[in-house]
N, C-alpha and C positions, 0 to 999 in steps of 0.2 A: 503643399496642398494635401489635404487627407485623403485617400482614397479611398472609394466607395465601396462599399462590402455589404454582403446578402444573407440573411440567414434567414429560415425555414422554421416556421412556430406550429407544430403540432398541435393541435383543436381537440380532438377526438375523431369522432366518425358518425356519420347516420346509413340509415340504408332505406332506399326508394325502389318499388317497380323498375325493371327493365324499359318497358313503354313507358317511362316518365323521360328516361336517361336518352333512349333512342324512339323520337317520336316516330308513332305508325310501324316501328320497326320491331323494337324489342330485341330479345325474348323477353316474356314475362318471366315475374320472379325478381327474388328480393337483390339488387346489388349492395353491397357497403360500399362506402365510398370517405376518403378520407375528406378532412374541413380543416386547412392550414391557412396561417397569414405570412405574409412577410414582410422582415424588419429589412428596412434600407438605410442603414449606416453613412449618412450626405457630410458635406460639410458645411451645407446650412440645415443640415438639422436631423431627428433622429423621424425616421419615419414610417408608419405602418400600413401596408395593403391590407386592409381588409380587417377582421374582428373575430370571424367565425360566430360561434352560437353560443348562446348564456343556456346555460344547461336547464336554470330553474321553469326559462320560458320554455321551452322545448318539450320539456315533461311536462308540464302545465298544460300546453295548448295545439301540441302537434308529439302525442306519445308515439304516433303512428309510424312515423319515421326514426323512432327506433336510436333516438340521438347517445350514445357513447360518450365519458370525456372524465378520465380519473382528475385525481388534484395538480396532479405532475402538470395535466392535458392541458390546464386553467392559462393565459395568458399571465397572468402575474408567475409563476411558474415558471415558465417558459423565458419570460424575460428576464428572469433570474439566473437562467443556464448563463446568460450572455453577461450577465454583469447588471442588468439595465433594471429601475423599476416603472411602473405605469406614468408616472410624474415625469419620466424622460423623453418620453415619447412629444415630442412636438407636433405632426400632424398625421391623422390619420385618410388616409387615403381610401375613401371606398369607391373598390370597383360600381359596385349596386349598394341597395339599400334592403335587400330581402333577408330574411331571418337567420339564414347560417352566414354571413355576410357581414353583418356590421351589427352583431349580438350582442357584443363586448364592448361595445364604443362608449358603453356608460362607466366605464374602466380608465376611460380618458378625459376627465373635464375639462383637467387644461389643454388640450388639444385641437388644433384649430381641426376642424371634419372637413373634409375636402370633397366634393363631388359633383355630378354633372348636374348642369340647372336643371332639366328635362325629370332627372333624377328625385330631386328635391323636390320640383312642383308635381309627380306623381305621386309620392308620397304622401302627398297631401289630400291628393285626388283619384286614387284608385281604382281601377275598373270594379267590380263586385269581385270577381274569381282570385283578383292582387291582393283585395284585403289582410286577411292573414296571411300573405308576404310579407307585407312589410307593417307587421303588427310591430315587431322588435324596437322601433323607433320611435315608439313609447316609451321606451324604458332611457334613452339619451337625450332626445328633442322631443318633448309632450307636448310645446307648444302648438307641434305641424300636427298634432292628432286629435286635439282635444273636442273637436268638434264634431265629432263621430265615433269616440270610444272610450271608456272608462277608462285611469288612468289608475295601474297599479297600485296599490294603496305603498308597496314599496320603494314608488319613483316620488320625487321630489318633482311638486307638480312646475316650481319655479326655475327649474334647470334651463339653461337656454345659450347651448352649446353656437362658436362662432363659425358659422358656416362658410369657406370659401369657394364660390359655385361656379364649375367652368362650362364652356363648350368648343366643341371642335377639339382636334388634336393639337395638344400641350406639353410644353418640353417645361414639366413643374421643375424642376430643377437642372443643374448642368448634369447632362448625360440619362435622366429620369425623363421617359414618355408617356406618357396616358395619351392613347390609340381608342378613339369612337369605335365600337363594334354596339352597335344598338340591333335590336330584337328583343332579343332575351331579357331584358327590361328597357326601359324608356330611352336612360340615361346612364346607358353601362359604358366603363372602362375597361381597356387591357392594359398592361402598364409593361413597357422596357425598358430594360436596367442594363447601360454600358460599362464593364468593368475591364479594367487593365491587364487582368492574366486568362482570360478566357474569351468565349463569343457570349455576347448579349443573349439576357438571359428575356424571352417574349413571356408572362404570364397571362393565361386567356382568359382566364375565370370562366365565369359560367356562358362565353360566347363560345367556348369547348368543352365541353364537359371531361371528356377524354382523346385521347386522339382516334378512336373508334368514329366520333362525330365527324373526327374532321376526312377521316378516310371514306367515308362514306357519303360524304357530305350531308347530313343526317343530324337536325337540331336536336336539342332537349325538349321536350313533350310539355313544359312549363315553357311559354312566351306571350310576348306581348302581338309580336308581330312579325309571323313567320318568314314572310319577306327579306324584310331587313337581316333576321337572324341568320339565313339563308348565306345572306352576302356576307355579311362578315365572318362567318367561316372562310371563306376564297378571301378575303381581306389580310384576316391572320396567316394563311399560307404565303399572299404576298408579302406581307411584313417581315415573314421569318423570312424570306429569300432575299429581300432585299438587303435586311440587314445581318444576313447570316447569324442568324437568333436560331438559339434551342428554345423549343416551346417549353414549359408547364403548363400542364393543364391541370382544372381547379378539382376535377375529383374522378382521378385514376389510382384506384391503390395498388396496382400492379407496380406502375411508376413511383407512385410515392413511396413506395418501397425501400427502393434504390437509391431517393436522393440523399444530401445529407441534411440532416435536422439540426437544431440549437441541441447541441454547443457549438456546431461546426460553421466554418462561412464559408461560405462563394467568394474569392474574390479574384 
């Protein structure tokens, strides 16, 4: 049997308010913050967390945050340190569906999109403030947008990527978890990854921003539903206990610092 391995894809980086990062809390002032996905190496199949941001939409439609991302940064790129190109990749995994998130996912056609129903059907239906969150999802599935937003003149308006939509907490593959932590969007995921030479690796995405959020117990200042967002912070803290999991969290550059990137893996 192949054993599963983790590697760290470099995005770039944008920068937000403090009071975005720690709602009511702050400080204000600009943070950076890094935007990585990650490749999980299965033996059914090659697999992606996430997408990051398509640099062209970002300076197009949100210059404000400041989005970073050299050609290195690009996920073709990226997946080239490891050997692998976008045609490899089997399914992409999105945590959410908001703009630095699943940016890139038009980088994957043949890729089956994996993500929560709740997910899927918000995207379709958006509060007004979500709108341009999940603008991006025009640019891979135009079908779920077409009815409330011009469609790039860029995107092939007939793309119509295959969706696998879940809910509840799902063991997508052997030793692969996607962990419900809803708030912070509808229908988000955290995803755990168990490997044979280390402790399980917990990814919170944007249910933690950093682990500031989670010491404080202290969401991001972008939610859906504070509530929820709430719990699943104390959710994430019990999952890493139970499973003796290291967290990542989805945009700490202090940490991401320190971990290793593509070329390196986790295993």
């Amino acid at each position: 049997m192949k054993p599963t391995r983790v590697c760290l894809l470099d995005g770039g980086s944008m920068a937000i308010d403090g009071h975005k990062v720690y709602w009511n809390r702050g400080p204000a002032g600009d943070i950076r913050f890094p935007v990585y996905s990650v490749l999980v190496e299965h033996e059914n199949g090659l697999f992606l967390y996430d997408t990051g941001f398509d640099l062209e939409f970002m300076q197009t439609y949100v210059p404000q945050d400041q989005p970073i991302q050299s050609q290195d940064q690009t996920l073709p790129a990226q997946l080239a340190k490891v050997g692998y190109r976008p045609e490899d990749v089997t399914h992409v995994l999105d945590s959410h569906l908001h703009i630095d998130h699943c940016g890139g996912n038009h980088l994957f056609p043949g890729a089956k999109i994996v993500c929560h129903e709740k997910e899927h059907e918000q995207a379709q239906n958006p509060e007004l403030f979500e709108m341009l969150s999940y603008g991006a999802v025009a640019w891979f599935a135009p079908q779920l947008v077409m009815h409330r937003q011009e469609i790039p003149a860029c995107v092939d308006p007939t793309l119509s990527p295959e969706f696998q939509l879940l809910s509840g907490d799902v063991e997508f593959a052997p030793g692969v978890w996607l962990f419900e932590t809803l708030g912070h969007s509808a229908g988000h995921y955290s995803m755990l990854v168990e490997l044979e030479g280390r402790r399980p690796m917990l990814f919170t995405d944007d249910a933690a921003m950093t682990p500031k959020n989670l010491e404080m117990m202290v969401i991001g200042g972008f939610h859906l539903d504070p509530v929820a967002a709430t719990r699943s912070l104390q959710r994430l803290k019990d999952l890493a206990a139970e499973h003796d999991a290291e967290m990542f969290c989805s945009h700490s550059m202090p940490d991401f610092e320190t971990w290793r990137k593509a070329p390196e893996w986790y295993e």
